[in-house]
C-alpha positions in Angstrom: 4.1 1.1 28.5 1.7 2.7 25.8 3.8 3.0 23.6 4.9 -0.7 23.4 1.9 -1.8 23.5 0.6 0.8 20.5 3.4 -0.9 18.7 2.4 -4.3 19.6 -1.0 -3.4 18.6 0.2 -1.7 15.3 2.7 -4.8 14.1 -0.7 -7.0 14.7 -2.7 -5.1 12.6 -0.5 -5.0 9.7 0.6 -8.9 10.2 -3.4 -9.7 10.2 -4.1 -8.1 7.4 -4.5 -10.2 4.4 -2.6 -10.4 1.5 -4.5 -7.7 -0.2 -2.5 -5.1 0.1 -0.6 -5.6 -3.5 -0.9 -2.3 -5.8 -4.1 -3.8 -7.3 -2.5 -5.7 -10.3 -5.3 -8.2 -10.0 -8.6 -8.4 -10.6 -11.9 -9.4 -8.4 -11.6 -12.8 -9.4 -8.0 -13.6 -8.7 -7.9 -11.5 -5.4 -10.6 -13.6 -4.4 -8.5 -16.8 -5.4 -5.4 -15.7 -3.7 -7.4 -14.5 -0.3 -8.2 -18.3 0.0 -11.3 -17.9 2.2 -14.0 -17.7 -1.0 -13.2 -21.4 -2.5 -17.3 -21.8 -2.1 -17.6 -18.5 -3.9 -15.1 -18.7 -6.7 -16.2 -22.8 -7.7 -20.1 -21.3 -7.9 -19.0 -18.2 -10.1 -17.1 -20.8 -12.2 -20.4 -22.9 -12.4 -22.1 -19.8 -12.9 -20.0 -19.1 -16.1 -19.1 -15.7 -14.4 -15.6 -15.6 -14.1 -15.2 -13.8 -17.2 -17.8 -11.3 -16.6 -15.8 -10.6 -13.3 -12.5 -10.8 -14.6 -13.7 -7.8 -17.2 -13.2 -3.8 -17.3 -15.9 -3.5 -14.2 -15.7 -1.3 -12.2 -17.8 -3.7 -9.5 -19.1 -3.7 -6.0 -18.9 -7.6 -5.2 -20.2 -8.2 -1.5 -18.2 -11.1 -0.8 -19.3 -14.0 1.4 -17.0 -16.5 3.1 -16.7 -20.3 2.6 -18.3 -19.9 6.5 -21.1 -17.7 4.8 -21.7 -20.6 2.8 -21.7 -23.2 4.8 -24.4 -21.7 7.2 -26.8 -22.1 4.3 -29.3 -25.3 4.9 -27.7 -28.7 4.2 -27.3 -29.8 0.9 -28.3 -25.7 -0.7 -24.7 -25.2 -2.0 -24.0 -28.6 -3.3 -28.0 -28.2 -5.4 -26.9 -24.6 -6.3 -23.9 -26.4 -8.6 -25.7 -28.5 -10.2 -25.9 -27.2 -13.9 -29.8 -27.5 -14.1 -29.8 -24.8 -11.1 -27.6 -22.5 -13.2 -30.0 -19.5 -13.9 -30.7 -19.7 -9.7 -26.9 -19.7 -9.0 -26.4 -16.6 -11.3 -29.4 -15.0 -10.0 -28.1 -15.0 -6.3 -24.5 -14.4 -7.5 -25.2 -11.4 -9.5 -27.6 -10.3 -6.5 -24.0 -9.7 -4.7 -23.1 -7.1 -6.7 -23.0 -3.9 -7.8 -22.4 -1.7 -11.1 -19.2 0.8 -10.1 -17.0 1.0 -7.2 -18.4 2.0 -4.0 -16.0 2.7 -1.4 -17.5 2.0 2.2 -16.5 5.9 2.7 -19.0 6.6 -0.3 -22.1 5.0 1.7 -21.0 6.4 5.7 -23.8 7.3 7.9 -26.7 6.3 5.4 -29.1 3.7 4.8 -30.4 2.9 1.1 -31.4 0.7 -1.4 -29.0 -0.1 -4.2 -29.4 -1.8 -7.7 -27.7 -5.0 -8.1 -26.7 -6.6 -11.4 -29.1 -9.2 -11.3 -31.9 -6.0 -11.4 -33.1 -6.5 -7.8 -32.5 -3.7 -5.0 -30.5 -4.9 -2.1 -30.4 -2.7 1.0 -27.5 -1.1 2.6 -27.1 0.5 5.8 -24.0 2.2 7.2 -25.3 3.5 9.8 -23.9 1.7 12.3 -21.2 -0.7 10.7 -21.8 -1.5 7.4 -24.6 -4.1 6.6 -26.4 -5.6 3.5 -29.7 -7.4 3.6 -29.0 -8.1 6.9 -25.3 -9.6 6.7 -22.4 -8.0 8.2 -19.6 -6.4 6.2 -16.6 -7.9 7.7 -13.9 -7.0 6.0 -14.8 -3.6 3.7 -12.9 -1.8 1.0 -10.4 -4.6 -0.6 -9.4 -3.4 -3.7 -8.9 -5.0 -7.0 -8.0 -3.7 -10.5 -11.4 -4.0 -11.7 -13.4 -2.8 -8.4 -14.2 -3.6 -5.4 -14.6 -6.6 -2.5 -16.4 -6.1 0.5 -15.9 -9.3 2.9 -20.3 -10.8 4.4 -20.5 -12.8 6.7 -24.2 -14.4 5.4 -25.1 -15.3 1.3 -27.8 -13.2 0.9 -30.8 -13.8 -1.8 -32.3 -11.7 -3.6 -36.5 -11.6 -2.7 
């Protein structure tokens, strides 16, 4: 009996995972694409004029959020954030996702600290007890891409 249903158990974990698992071949940008739950995420890095920048050498951290993520923001933030007048704010908050290097949620285990972002604010992290980031939840951590990093939020976070 346990071992069927460690079996069951192990065929559901690898059927659930998403289609990340390739050798790496792509880069932040097209994992993102491919994963299909960033649309929100990808059109504002496009508007952001970004997609180069994370389609380059990297390495980067990108904390990730979710088309969800974005649609908890306050009616009508995502749709003002697009517009091309709101273009420095958009890049502001974007870059405020990530992170110079590749950090590994191993690398950041058991502490708690603050981190530089690319946008030059500090964002803080604490792994103490899961992995968090200004208060939104890593969900999915340590998704690898050829140029870095993606670590799945469940909340956009801003930078103060």
């Amino acid at each position: 009996m346990f071992r069927r249903t460690f079996l069951s158990l192990s065929a559901v974990a690898l059927l659930a995972t998403p289609a990340f698992a390739d050798n790496h071949s792509k880069d932040i940008v097209d994992t993102a694409v491919e994963a299909g739950s960033f649309s929100t995420l990808v059109a504002a890095v496009q508007a952001a004029g970004l997609v180069e920048t994370l389609k380059g050498d990297g390495p980067f951290t990108v904390f990730a959020p979710t088309d969800e993520a974005f649609a908890a923001l306050p009616e009508g933030t995502v749709e003002t954030l697009l517009m091309p007048e709101n273009k420095d704010q958009l890049t502001a908050i974007l870059t405020y996702h990530v992170v110079s290097g590749k950090v590994m949620s191993g690398d950041i285990a058991g502490k708690s600290m603050e981190v530089p972002t690319v946008n030059g604010a500090m964002a803080m992290v604490d792994a103490t007890s899961g992995v968090m980031i200004d208060g939104a939840n890593v969900v999915q951590a340590d998704i690898e891409a050829s140029n870095g990093v993606i670590h799945v939020i469940d909340a956009v976070i801003m930078p103060k």
